[in-house]
C-alpha positions as CSV (number, residue, x, y, z in Angstrom):
1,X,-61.4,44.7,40.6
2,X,-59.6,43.7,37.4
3,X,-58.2,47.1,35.9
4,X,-56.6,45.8,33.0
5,X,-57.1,46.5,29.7
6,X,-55.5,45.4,26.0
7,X,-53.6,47.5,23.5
8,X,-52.1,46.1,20.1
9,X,-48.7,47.0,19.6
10,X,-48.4,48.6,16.1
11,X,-46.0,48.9,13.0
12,X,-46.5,52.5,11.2
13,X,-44.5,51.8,7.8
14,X,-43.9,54.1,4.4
15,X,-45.1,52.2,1.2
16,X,-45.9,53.1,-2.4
17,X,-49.1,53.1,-2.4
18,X,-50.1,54.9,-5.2
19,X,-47.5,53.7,-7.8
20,X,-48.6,55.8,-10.5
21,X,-47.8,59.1,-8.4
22,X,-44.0,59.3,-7.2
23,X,-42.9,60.0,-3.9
24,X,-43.0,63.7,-3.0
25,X,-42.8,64.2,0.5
26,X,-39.3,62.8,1.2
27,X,-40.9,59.2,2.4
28,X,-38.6,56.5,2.2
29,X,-40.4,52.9,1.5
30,X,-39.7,50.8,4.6
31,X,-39.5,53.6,7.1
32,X,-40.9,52.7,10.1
33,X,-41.9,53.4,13.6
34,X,-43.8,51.6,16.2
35,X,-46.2,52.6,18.9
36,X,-46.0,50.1,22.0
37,X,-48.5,51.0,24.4
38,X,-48.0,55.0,24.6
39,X,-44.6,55.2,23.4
40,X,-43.4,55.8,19.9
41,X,-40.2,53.9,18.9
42,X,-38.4,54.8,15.9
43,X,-35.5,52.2,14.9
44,X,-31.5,53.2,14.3
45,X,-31.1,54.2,10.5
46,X,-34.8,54.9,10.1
47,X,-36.7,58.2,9.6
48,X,-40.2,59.2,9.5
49,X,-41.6,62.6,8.7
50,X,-43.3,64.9,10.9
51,X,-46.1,65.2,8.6
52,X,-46.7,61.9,7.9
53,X,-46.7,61.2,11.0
54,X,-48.9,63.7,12.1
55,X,-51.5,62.4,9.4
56,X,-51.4,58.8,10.8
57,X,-51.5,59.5,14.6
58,X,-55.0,60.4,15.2
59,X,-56.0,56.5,13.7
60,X,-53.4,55.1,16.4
61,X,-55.6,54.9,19.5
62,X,-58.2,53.4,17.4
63,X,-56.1,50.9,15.7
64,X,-54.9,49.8,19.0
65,X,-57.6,48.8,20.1
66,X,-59.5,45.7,19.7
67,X,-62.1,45.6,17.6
68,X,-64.7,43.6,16.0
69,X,-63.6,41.9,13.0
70,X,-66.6,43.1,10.8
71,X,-65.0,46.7,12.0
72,X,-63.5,48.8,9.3
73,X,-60.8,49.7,11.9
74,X,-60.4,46.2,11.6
75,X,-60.1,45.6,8.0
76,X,-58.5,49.1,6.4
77,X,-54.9,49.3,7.3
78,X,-53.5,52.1,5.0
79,X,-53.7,56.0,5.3
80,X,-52.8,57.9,2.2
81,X,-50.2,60.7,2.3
82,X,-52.4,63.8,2.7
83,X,-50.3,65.4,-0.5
84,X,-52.5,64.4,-3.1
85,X,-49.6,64.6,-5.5
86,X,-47.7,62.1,-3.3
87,X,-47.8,58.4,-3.8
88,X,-46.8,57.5,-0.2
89,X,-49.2,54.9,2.0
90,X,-48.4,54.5,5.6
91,X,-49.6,51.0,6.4
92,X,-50.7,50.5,10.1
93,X,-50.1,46.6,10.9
94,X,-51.5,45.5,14.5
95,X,-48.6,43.3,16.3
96,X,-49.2,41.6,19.2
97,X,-51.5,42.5,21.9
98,X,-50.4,43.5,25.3
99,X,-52.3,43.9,28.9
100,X,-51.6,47.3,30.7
101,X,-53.1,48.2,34.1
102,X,-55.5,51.1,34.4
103,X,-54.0,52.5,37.6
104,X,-50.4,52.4,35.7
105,X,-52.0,55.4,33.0
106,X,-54.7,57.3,34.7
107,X,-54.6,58.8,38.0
108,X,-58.3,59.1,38.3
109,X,-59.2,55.9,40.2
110,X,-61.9,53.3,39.1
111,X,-65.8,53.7,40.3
């Protein structure tokens, strides 16, 4: 039995969304962090608040996976910074998509 399955790798970045509201919250456009399979990966020299991250993390699982392309998972790549005073974005980008095996995650064997 075949007990693969495919996750995108992702790119979590700090924009200005909202350019009419300032940054609030300490973001920093360009900060960034990645999420390769179930590791997070945040590059020398770059930061990432525990707030913001904690607003974008529960749209990670989804946004790895694939999806159909009529999917708003699919389609909507930015969540706002939950400060409504804040004009931070943190766009998700999907990178490329990797195989992992089901037996490498999950100790619970396949039926």
């Amino acid at each position: 039995m075949n007990d693969t399955f495919e996750l995108y790798d992702l790119a979590i970045e700090v924009i200005h969304h909202d350019p009419a509201k300032p940054l609030v919250c300490q973001h920093t456009v360009g900060d960034v962090f990645y999420v390769k399979g179930s590791v997070i990966e945040i590059p020398p020299g770059k930061t990432f608040g525990l707030y913001a991250m904690l607003a974008v993390l529960p749209f990670v699982p989804a946004k790895q996976r694939p999806t159909r392309d009529t999917d708003w998972m699919s389609t909507d790549g930015v969540i706002g910074c939950t400060d409504p005073h804040c004009g931070a974005g943190f766009r998700i980008t999907r990178l490329e998509a990797k195989s992992y095996a089901h037996a490498d995650h999950s100790a619970e064997p396949l039926a």
